[in-house]
C-alpha positions in Angstrom: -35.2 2.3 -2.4 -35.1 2.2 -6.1 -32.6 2.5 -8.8 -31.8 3.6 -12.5 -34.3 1.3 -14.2 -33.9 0.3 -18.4 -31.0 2.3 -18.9 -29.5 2.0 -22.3 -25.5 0.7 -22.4 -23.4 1.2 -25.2 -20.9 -1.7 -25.4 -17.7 0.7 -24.4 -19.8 1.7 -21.4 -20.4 -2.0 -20.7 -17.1 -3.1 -21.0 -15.8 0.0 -18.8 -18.0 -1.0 -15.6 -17.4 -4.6 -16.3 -13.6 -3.5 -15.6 -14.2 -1.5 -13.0 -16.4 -4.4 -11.0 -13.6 -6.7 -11.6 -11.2 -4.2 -10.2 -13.0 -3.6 -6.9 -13.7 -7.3 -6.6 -10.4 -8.2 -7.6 -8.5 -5.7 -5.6 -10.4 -5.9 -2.4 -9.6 -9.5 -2.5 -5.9 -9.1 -3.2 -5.6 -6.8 -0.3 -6.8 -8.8 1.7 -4.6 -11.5 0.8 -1.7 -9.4 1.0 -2.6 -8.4 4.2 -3.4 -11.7 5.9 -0.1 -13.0 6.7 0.7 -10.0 9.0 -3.2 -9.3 10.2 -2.9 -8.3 14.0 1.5 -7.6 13.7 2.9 -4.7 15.0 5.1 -2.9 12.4 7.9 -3.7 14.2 7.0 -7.4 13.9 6.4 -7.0 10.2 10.0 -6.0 9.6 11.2 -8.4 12.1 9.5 -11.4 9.8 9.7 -9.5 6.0 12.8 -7.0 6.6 13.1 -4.0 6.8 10.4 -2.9 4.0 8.3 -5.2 5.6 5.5 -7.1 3.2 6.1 -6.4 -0.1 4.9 -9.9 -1.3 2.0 -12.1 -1.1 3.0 -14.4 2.0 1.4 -17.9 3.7 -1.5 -17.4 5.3 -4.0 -20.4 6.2 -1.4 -23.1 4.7 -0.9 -21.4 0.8 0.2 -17.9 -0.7 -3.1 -15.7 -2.1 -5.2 -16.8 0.6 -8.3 -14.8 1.4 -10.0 -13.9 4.6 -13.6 -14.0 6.0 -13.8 -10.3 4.8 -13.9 -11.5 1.1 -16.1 -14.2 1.5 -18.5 -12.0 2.8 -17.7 -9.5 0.0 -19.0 -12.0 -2.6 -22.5 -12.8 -0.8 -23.0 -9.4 -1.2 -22.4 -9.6 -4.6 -24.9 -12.2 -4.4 -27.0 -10.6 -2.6 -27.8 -7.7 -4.7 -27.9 -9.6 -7.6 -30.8 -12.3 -5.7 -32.3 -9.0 -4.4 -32.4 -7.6 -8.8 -33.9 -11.0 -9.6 -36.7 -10.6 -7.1 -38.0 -7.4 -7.8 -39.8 -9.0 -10.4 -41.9 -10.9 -8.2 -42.7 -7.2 -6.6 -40.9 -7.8 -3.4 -38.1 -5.3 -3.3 -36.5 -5.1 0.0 -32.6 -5.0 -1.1 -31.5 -5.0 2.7 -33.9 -8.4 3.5 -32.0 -10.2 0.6 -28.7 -9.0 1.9 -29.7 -10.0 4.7 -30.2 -13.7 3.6 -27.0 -13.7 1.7 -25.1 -12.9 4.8 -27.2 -15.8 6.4 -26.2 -18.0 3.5 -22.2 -17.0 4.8 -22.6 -17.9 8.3 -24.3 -21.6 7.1 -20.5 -22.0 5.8 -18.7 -21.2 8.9 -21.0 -23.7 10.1 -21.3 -26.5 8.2 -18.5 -28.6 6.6 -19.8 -28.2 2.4 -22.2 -27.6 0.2 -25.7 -29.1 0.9 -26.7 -29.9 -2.9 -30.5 -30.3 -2.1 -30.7 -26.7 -1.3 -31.2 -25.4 -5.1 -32.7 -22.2 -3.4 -29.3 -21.2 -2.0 -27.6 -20.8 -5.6 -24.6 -21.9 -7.4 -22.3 -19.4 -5.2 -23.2 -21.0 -2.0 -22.1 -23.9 -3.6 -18.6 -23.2 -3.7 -16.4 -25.9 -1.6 -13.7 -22.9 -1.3 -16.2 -20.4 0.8 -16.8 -23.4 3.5 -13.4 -22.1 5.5 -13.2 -20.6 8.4 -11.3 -17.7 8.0 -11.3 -15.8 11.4 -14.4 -14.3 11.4 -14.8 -12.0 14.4 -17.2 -12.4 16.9 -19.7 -9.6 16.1 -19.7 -11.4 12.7 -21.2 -14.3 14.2 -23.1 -13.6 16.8 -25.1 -10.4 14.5 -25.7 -13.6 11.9 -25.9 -15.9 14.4 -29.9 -16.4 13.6 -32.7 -15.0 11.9 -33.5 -11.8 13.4 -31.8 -9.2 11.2 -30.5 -5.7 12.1 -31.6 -2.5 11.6 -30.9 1.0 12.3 -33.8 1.0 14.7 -33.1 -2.2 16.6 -29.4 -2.5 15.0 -27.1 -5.9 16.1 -24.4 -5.5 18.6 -24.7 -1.9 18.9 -21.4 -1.1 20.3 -19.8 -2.5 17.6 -17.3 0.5 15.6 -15.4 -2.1 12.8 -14.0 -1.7 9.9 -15.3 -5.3 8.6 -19.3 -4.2 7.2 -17.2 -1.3 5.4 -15.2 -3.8 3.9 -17.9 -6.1 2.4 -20.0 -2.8 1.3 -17.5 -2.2 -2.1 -20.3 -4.0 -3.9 -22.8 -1.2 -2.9 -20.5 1.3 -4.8 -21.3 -0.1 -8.0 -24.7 0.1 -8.2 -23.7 2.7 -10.7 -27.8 3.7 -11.4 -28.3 4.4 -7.7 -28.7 7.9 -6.5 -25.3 7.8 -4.3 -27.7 8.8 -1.0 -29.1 5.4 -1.7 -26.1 3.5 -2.5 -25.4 4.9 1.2 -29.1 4.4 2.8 -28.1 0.4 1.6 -24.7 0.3 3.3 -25.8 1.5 6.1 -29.0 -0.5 6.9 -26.9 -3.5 6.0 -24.0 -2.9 8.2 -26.5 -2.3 11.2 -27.4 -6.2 10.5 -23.7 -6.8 12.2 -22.3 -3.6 13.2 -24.3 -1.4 15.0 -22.5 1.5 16.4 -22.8 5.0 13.7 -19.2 4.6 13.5 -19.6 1.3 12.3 -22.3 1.5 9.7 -21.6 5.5 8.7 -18.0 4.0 7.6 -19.5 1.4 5.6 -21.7 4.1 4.1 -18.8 6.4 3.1 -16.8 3.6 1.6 -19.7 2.7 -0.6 -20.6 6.1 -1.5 -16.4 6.6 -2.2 -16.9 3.2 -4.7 -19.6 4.7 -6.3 -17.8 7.9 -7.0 -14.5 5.9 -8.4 -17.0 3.5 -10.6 -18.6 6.7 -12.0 -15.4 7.8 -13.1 -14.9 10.2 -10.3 -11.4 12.1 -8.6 -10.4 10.6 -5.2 -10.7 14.2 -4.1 -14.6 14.6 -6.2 -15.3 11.6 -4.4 -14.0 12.4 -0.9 -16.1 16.0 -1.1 -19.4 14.0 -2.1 -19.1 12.1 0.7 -19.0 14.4 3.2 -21.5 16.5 1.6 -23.8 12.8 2.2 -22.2 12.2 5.8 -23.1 15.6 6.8 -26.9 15.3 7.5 -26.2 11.9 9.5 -26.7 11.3 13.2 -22.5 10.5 14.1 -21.3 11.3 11.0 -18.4 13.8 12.4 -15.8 10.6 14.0 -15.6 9.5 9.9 -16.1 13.2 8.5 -13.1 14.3 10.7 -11.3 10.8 9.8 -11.6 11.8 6.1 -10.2 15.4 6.4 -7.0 14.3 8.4 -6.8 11.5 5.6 -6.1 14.5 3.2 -4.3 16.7 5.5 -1.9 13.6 5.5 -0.9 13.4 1.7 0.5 17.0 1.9 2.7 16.3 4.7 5.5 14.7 3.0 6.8 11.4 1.5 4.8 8.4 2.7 5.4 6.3 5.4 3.9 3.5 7.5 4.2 5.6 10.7 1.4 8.0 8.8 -0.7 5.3 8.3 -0.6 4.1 11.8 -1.2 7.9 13.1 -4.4 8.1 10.7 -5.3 4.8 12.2 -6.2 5.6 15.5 -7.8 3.3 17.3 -8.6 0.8 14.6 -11.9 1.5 14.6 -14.5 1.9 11.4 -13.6 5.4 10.5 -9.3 5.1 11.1 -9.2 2.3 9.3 -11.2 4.2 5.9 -9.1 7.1 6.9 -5.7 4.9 6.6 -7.1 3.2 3.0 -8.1 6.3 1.4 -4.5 7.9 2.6 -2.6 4.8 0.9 -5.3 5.0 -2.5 -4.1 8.6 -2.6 -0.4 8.6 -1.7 0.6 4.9 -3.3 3.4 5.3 -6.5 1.3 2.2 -8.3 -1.3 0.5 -7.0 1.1 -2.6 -5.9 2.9 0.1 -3.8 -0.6 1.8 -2.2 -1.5 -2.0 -1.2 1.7 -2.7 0.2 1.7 0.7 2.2 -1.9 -0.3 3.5 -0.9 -3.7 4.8 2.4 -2.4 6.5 1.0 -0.8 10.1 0.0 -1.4 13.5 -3.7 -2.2 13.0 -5.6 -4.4 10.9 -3.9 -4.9 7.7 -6.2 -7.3 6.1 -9.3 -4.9 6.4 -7.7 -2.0 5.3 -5.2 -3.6 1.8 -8.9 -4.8 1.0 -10.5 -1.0 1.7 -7.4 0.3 -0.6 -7.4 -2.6 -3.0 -10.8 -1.8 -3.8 -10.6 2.2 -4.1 -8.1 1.5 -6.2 -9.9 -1.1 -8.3 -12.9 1.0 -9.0 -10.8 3.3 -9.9 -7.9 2.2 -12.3 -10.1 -1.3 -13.3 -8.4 -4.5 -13.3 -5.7 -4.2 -15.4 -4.2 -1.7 -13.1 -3.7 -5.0 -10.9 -0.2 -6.7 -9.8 -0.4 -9.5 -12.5 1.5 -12.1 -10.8 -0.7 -11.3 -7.5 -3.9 -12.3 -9.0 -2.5 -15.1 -10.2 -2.0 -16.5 -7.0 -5.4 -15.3 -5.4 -7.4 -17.3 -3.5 -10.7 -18.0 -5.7 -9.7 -16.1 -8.6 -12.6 -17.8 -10.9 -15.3 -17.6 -8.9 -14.2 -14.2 -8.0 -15.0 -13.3 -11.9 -17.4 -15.1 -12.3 -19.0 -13.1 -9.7 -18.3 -9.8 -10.9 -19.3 -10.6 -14.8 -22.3 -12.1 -13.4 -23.1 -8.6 -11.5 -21.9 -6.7 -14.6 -24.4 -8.6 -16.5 -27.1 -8.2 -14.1 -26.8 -4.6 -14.1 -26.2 -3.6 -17.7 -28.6 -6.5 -19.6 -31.4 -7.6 -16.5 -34.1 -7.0 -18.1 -33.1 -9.5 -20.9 -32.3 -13.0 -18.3 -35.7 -12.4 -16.1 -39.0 -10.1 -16.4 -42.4 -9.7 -17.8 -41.2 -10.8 -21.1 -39.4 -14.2 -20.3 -36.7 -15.4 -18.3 -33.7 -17.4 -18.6 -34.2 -20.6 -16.8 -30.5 -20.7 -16.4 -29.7 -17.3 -14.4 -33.0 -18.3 -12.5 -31.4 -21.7 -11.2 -27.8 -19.5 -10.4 -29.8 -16.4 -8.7 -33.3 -18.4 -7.5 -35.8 -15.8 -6.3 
């Protein structure tokens, strides 16, 4: 694997992605604190509890409003991940799926332990966060795929029967590798959703969502970057569950005004490829992007996975000013959420200036340790 390296930035062009990684960051976590509350309702629930609407607010989950899931948290160790995996390749190790790998390690030490362990400087400053150390409902397949050091791949891949949505959700970050080739942004997904979802459905899904990011990030249509990804899907093993999934996504917006029911048909059985199939439908359909969130969190299936698949289509696509205001406001980890994204922003855009042959800054080395 290898990317765009020493490419020049213009400061417009800087400022653009930094928006657009806040937007994906910030939206995929807003989802998934809209959809929290009501993760696991029927619809007819929903409107039982929120009306007849249903949720068009951010509601109390885990004891406070904003309140983020398992799917985020894992979202920002990818973050990390990438980032550690940038720092290292100037040691000459550059295996981007072994450092994702250790970030998601660095995860399950936090549904584990009860804080921080300060003495571990090698872990990083994000690892450090007090916030991250809830359990948030992570499933099963999340724990027992990071449950030790043995790490997935597509050849020996953990819990093989394992069809998700939740390694899509916490692939965004792949999609804005903006100097990747997008077959690579997608080769990365994929091997790093084996590590915990092993099933094609499973880790194909979390290569289209990527390779749907990268499109938005580049500055792509939703249709542009719906077409690209099937043109990538096509020459993959199990590709034709998400493939199909992605066609009836856009046979859906032409039939008429949207509606929950639609995005309960499009969901099928909840699996990997329904649930992208269900987000892209609400990216595409939604008046704003408050209304395509609350249409993605209002359905039978899992409404936290897919507000966060929409929030972040929608992100890396509008940036984050296109975000509710007052939703953000109330989001769960909101600072350490940007500080996240500027730091990857930076990373990709000015690298070569923190570490490399020439120097490095002591400073991003104790944050991102190699």
């Amino acid at each position: 694997m290898g990317a765009t390296a020493g490419a020049v930035w213009g400061r417009s062009e800087q400022q653009d992605f930094r928006s657009r990684v806040r937007g994906t960051m910030l939206g995929a976590a807003v989802g998934d604190a809209l959809g929290a509350p009501v993760n696991g309702m029927s619809l007819a629930q929903i409107r039982e509890a929120y009306g007849a609407e249903g949720l068009v607010d951010l509601a109390q989950a885990y004891g406070r409003r904003g309140a983020v899931t398992h799917l985020t948290q894992l979202t920002l160790f990818s973050v990390d991940g990438l980032i550690r995996a940038q720092v290292r390749r100037d040691t000459g190790a550059w295996h981007p799926p072994t450092d994702l790998h250790r970030a998601y390690l660095r995860w399950a030490a936090t549904q584990r332990d009860w804080g921080p362990d300060e003495r571990r400087k090698e872990d990083g400053w994000l690892a450090r966060e007090e916030w991250l150390y809830a359990r948030r409902d992570a499933s099963r397949s999340l724990l027992i795929g990071l449950g030790d050091d043995m790490m997935g791949t597509l050849d020996a891949p953990k819990n093989p029967g394992e069809a998700g949505p939740e390694a899509a959700v916490r692939s965004a970050p792949f999609g804005l590798l903006v100097g990747w080739e997008p077959q690579l942004v997608a080769q990365l997904a994929i091997e790093c959703a084996a590590q915990t979802h092993g099933h094609p459905v499973g880790y194909l899904t979390a290569g289209a969502y990527a390779v749907l990011v990268h499109a938005l990030a580049c500055g792509e249509s939703m249709d542009a970057a719906i077409q690209r990804t099937l043109a990538l899907l096509a020459s993959r093993p199990g590709h034709e569950p998400i493939a199909q999934a992605l066609q009836q996504a856009l046979g859906a917006v032409r039939q008429g005004r949207p509606a929950p029911e639609r995005v309960g048909e499009l969901m099928a059985g909840a699996q990997g490829e329904g649930v992208l199939a269900a987000a892209v439908y609400c990216a595409l359909v939604g008046e704003d992007v408050r209304h395509g969130l609350c249409l993605s969190a209002n359905h039978d299936g899992p409404s936290a996975a897919t507000a966060a698949l929409t929030g972040g289509l929608l992100g890396a696509m509008h940036g984050e000013t296109a975000l509710p205001p007052a939703w953000l406001a109330e989001l769960e980890g909101r600072p350490t959420i940007l500080e996240l994204s500027d730091d990857f922003a930076m990373e990709m855009t000015q690298g070569p200036a923190l570490h490399g042959p020439g120097g490095s800054s002591p400073g991003w080395l104790a944050r991102y340790p190699r």
